[in-house]
C-alpha positions as CSV (number, residue, x, y, z in Angstrom):
1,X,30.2,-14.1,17.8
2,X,27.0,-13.5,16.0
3,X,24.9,-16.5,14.5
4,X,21.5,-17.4,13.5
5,X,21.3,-19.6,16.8
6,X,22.4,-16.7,18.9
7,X,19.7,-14.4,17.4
8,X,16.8,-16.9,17.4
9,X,16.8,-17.1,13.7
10,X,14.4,-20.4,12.8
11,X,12.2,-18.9,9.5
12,X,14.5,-20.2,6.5
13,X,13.4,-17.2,4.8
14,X,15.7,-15.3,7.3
15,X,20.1,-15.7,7.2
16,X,22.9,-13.8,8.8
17,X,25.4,-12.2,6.7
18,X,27.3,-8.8,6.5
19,X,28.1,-6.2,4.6
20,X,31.5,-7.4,2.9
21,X,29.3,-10.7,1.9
22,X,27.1,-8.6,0.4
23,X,28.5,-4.9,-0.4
24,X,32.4,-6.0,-0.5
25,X,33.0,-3.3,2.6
26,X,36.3,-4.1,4.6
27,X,34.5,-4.4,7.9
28,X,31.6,-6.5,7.6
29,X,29.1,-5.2,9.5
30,X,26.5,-7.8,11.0
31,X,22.6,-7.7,8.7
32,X,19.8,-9.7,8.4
33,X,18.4,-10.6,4.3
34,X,15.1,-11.4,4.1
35,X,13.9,-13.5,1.4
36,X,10.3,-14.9,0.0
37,X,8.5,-15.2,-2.9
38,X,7.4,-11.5,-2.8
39,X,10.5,-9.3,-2.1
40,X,14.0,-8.9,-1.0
41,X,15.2,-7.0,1.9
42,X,18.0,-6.6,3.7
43,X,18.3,-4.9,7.1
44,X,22.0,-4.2,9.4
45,X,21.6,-4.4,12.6
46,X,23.4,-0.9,13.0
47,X,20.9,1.3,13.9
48,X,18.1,-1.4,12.8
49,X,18.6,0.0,9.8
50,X,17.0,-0.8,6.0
51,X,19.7,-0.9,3.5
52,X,17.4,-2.8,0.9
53,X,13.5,-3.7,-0.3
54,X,13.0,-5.1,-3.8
55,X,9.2,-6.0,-4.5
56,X,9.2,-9.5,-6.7
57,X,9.3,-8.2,-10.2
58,X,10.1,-4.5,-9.7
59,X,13.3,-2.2,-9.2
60,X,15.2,-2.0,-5.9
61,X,12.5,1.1,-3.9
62,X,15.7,2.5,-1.7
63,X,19.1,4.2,-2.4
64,X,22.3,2.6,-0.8
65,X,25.0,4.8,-1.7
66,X,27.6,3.1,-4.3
67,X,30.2,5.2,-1.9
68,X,28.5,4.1,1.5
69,X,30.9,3.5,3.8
70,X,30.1,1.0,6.5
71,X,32.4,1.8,9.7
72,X,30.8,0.8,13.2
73,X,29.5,3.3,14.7
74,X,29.4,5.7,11.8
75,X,26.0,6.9,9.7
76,X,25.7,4.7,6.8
77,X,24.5,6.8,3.7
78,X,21.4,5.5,2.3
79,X,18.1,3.2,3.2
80,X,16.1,3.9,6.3
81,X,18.1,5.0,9.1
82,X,16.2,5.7,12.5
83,X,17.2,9.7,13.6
84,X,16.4,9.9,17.5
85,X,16.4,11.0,20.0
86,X,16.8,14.4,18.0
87,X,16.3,14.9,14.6
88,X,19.0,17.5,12.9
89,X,20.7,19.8,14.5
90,X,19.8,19.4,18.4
91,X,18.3,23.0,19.0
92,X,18.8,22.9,22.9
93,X,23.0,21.8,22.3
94,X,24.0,22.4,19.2
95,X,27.5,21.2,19.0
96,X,25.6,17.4,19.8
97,X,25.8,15.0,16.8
98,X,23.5,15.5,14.2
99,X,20.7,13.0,14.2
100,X,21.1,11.7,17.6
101,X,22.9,9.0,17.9
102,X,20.5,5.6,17.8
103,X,21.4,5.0,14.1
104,X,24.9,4.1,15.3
105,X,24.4,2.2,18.0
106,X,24.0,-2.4,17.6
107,X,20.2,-2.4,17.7
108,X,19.2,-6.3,19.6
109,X,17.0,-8.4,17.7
110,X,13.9,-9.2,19.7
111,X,12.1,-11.5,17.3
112,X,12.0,-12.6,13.9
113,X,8.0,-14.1,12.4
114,X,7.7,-15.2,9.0
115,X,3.3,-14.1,9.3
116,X,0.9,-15.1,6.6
117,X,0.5,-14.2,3.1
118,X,4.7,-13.6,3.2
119,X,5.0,-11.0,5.6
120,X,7.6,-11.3,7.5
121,X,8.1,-9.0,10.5
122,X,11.5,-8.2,12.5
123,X,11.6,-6.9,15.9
124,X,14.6,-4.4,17.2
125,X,15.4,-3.0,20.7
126,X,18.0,-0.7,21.7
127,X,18.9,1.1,25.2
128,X,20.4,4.0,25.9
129,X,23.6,3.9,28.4
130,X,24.8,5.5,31.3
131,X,27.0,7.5,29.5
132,X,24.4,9.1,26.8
133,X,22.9,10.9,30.0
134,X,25.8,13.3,29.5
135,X,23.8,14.4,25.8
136,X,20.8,13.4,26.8
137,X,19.8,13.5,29.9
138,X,16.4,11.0,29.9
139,X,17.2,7.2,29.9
140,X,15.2,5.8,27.3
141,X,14.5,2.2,25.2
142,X,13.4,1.7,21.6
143,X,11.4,-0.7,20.2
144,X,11.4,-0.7,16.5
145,X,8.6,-3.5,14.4
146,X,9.5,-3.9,10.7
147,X,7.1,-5.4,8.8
148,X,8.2,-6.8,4.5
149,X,5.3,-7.4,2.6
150,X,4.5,-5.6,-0.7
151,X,5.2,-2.7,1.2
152,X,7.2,-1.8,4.4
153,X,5.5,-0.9,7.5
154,X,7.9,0.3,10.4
155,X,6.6,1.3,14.0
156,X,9.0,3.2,16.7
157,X,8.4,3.0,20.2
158,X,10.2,5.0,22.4
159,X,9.8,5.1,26.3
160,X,10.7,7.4,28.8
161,X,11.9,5.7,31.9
162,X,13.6,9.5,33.3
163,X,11.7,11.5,36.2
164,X,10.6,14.4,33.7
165,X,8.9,15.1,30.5
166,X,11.5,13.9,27.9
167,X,11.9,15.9,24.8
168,X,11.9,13.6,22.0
169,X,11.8,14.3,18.1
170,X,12.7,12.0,15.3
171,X,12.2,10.8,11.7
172,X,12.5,7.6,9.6
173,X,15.4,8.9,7.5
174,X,13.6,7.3,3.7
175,X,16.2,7.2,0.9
176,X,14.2,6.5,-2.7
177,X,15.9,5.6,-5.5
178,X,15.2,7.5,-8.6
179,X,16.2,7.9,-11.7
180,X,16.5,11.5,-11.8
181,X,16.1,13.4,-9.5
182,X,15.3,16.2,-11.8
183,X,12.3,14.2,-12.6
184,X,10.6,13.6,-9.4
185,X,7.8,15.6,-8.1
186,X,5.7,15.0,-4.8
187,X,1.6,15.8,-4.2
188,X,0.1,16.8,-1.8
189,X,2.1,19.6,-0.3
190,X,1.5,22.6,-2.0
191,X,-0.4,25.2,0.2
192,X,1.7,23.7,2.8
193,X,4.0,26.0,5.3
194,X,7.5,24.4,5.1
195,X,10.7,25.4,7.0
196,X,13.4,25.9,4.3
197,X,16.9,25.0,6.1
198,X,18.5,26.4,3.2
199,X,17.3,30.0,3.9
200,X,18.3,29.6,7.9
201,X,14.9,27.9,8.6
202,X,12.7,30.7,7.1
203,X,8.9,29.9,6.9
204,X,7.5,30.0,3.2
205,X,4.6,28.2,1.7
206,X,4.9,25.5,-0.7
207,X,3.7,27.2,-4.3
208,X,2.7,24.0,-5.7
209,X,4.1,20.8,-6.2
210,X,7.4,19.6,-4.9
211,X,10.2,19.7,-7.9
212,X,13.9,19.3,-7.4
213,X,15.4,22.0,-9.3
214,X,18.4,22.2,-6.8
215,X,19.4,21.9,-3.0
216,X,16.2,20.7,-1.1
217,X,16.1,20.8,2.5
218,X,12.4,21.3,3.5
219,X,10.3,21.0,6.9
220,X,6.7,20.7,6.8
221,X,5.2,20.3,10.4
222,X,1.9,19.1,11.0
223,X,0.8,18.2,7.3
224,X,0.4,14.1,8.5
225,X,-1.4,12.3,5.7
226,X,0.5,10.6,2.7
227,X,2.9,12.3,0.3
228,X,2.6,11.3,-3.3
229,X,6.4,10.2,-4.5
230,X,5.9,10.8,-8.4
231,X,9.1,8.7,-10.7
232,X,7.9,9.0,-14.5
233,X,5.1,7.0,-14.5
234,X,5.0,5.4,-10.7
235,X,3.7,6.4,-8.2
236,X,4.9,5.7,-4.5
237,X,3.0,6.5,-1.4
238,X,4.3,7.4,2.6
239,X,1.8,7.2,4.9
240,X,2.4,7.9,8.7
241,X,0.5,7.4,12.1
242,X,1.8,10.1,15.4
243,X,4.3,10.8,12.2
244,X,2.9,14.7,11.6
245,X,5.9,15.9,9.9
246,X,7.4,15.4,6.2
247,X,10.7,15.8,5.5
248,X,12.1,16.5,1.9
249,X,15.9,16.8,1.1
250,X,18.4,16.4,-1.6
251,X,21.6,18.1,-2.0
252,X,22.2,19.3,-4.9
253,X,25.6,19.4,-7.4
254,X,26.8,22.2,-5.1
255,X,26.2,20.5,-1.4
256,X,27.2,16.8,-2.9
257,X,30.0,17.6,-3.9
258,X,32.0,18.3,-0.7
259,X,30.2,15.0,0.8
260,X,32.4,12.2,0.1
261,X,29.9,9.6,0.2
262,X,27.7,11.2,-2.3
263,X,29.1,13.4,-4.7
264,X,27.2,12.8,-8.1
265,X,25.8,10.3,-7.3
266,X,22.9,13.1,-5.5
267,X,21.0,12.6,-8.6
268,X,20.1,9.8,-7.9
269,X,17.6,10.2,-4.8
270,X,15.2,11.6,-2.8
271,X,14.9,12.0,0.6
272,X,10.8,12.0,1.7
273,X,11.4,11.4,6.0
274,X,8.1,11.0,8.1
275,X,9.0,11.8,12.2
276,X,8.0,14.3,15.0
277,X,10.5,17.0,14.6
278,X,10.7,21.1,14.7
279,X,7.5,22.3,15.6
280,X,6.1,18.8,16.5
281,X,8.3,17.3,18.6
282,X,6.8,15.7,21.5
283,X,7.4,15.7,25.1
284,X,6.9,12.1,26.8
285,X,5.7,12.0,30.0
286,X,7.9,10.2,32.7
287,X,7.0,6.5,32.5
288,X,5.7,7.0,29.2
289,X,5.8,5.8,25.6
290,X,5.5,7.7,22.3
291,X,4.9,5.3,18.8
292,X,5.1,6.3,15.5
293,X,4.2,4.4,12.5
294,X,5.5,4.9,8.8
295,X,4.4,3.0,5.7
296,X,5.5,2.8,2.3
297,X,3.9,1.3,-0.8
298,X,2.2,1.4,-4.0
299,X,-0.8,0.9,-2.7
300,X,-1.7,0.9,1.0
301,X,-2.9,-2.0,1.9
302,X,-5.5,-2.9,5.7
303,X,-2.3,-3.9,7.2
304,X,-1.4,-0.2,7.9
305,X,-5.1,0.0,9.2
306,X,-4.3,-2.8,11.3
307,X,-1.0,-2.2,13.0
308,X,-2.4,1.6,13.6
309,X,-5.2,0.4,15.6
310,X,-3.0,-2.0,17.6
């Protein structure tokens, strides 16, 4: 049975709880919340994923779905989930799981630091079994370093322990919460070759900037940088490090409504993923690592600097 003693919980900043404690689901899967003078945050450690951040004196930043369902070993709709060791559809086996399958599996908490200035950073491992080999055929670990501050800073490391180049792509799945999504518009990307997975992966250029008029479901390899996030009058940034591609998605009426734990509730968020995926994905060399770093903020700060040169 999970406690804090068992996990190596000392910062009192830092409790156990679950998801019936805190969403009212029937099966309470295990999370972390995270709690200091400047934010909220809560974490499940499923997949190592963000279901919550909440800067001191602003709206909740991510989307939890009001019809998430929270089932072990099943995709939780909403917040950062981690898609590796494949992102989408897996283009060499097709019929695989979307998404891989890290973001269902118990990540292990390696470490839990409450740093200066109210940082706090969480540590995450997670090995792949014997039995994934039948999918994927490269043992692997993950590391995953999540850092709260007045932004949220999350670095991947993946390593390659097979005997062969491993094929790896993946993306830090973001969920934003909006208020419309008819209303947001992102920077930066027009110019930009994009995939378009709603036109069977057909290769367009971006006219100008991003709008959601509809279904969304966008690719843009190799554009690295930051994408602007633009709600009314905010403004939120993504920046990434070995994360060259963006992702931008939302389903639309049509798409939502045959997806039972979103239906109209689609309005109510954007998608804007950072990863290696498509056109970038990487190939690790045996006995090899690959990290990639991706931040989100209003304004961002040296720390990204920092952990990118680490």
């Amino acid at each position: 049975m999970l406690d804090a003693q068992s996990l190596d919980i000392t910062s009192d900043c830092i409790t156990l709880t679950d998801t019936t404690a805190l969403y009212g689901s029937e099966v309470g899967l295990p999370c972390l919340s995270v709690r200091t003078p400047t934010f909220r945050a809560v974490v499940a450690l499923q997949g190592a994923q963000v279901l919550s951040f909440q800067p001191e004196g602003e709206e909740e930043w991510l989307w939890l779905s009001p019809l998430a369902r929270f089932i072990p070993g099943e995709a939780i709709r909403g917040g950062i989930p981690i898609c590796a060791p494949w992102f989408g559809v897996n283009r060499r086996e097709p019929t695989l799981p979307k998404h891989g399958f890290l973001r269902n599996r118990d990540w292990q908490l390696a470490g839990a630091d409450e740093l200066m200035n109210h940082t706090v950073r969480l540590r995450f491992t997670c090995a792949s079994t014997p039995e994934d080999l039948a999918q994927f055929a490269w043992p692997f670990t993950a590391e995953l370093d999540i850092y709260f501050s007045d932004q949220i800073l999350m670095a991947l490391r993946i390593t390659n322990h097979g005997e062969s180049p491993m094929p790896l792509s993946f993306a830090f799945h973001s969920y934003f919460r909006v208020a419309d999504v008819a209303e947001v518009s992102v920077a930066e990307l027009a110019g930009k070759r994009y995939l378009d997975n709603t036109d069977k992966l057909q290769e367009k250029v971006e006219l100008g900037p991003l709008c959601f008029s509809g279904e969304v479901d966008r690719v843009y390899p190799g554009v690295g940088g930051v994408q602007t996030m633009i709600l009314g009058g905010k403004q939120l940034h993504v920046d990434g490090y070995h994360t060259d591609t963006a992702i931008l998605w939302n389903p639309g009426a049509e798409l939502a409504a045959g997806m039972a734990d979103v239906g109209e509730h689609y309005r109510d968020y954007v998608c804007l993923e950072r990863g290696m995926a498509f056109d970038d994905e990487v190939q690790v060399p045996a006995g090899s690592s690959y990290r990639g770093v991706m931040a989100i903020g209003r304004r961002l700060n040296e720390t990204l600097n920092t952990i990118f040169s680490g």
